[in-house]
C-alpha positions in Angstrom: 0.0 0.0 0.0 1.0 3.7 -0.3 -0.3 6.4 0.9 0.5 9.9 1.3 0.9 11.3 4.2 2.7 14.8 6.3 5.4 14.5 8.8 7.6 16.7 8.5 8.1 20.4 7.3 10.8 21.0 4.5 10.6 24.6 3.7 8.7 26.4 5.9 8.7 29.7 3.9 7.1 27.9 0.9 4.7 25.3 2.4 3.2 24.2 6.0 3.5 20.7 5.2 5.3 18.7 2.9 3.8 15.6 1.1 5.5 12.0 1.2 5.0 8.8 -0.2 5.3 5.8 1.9 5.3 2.0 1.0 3.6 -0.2 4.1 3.1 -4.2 4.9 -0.4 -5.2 5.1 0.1 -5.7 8.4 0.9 -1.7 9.2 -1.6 -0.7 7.0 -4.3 -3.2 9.0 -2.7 -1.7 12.0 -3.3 2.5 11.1 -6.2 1.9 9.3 -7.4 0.3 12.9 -6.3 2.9 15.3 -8.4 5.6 12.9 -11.7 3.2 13.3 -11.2 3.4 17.3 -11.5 6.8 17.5 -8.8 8.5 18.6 -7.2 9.7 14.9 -8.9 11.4 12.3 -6.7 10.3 9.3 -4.0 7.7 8.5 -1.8 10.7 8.3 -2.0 11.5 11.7 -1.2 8.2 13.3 1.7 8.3 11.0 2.9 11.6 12.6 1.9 10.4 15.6 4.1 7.1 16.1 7.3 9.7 14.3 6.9 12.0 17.5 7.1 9.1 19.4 9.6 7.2 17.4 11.8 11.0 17.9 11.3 11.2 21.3 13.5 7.8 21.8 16.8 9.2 19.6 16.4 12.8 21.6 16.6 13.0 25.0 15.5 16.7 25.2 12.0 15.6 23.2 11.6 13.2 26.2 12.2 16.3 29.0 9.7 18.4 27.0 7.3 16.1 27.3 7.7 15.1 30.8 7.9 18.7 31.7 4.3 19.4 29.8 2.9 16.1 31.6 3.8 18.0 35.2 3.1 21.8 34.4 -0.4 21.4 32.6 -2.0 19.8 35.4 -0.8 22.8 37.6 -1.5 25.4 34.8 -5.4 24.1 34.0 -6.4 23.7 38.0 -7.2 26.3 40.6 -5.2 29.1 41.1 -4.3 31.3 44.6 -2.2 34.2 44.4 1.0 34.4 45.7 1.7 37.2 48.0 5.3 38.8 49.5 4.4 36.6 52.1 5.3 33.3 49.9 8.0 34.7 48.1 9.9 36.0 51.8 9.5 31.8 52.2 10.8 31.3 49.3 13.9 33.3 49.7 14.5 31.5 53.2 14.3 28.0 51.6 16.8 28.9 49.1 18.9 30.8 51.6 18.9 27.5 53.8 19.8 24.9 50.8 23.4 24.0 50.5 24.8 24.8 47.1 25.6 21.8 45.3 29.0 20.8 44.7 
């Protein structure tokens, strides 16, 4: 089977998204055209670009971080909120006055 689909972005100043033609076993193509009739893809294309982010995140460590990072702060980002006051950041100060510097 082959199938076009948009991964990665070439040339930015000429296009968003650059076309690419991939040759897949029956088996992966049973397997993406699957994952689209559960639900949670809209297109062949976008389990594609899906399981590439994934696949990247393994050869880059940093892709890994980003992700871990946007896993903790989210949460924090999308619940409820207090303000801080000079109160908390006096508290602060005193924690970080109190921590031993690292070697």
């Amino acid at each position: 089977m082959s199938m076009f689909i948009d991964p990665v972005d070439i040339d930015r100043t000429t296009r968003e998204h650059a076309a690419m033609q991939v040759t897949l076993t029956r088996d992966l193509e049973s397997f993406i055209a699957q994952k689209v009739r559960a639900g949670g893809y809209a297109d062949s294309s976008e389990v594609v670009r899906e399981a590439l982010r994934h696949f990247r995140t393994q050869d880059d460590p940093a892709e890994l971080d980003s992700r871990e990072l946007a896993d903790l702060l989210l949460p924090a980002v999308r619940g409820p909120h207090r303000p801080l006051t000079a109160k908390h950041f006096g508290q602060l100060r005193l924690r970080a006055r109190r921590k031993p510097a690292r070697p």
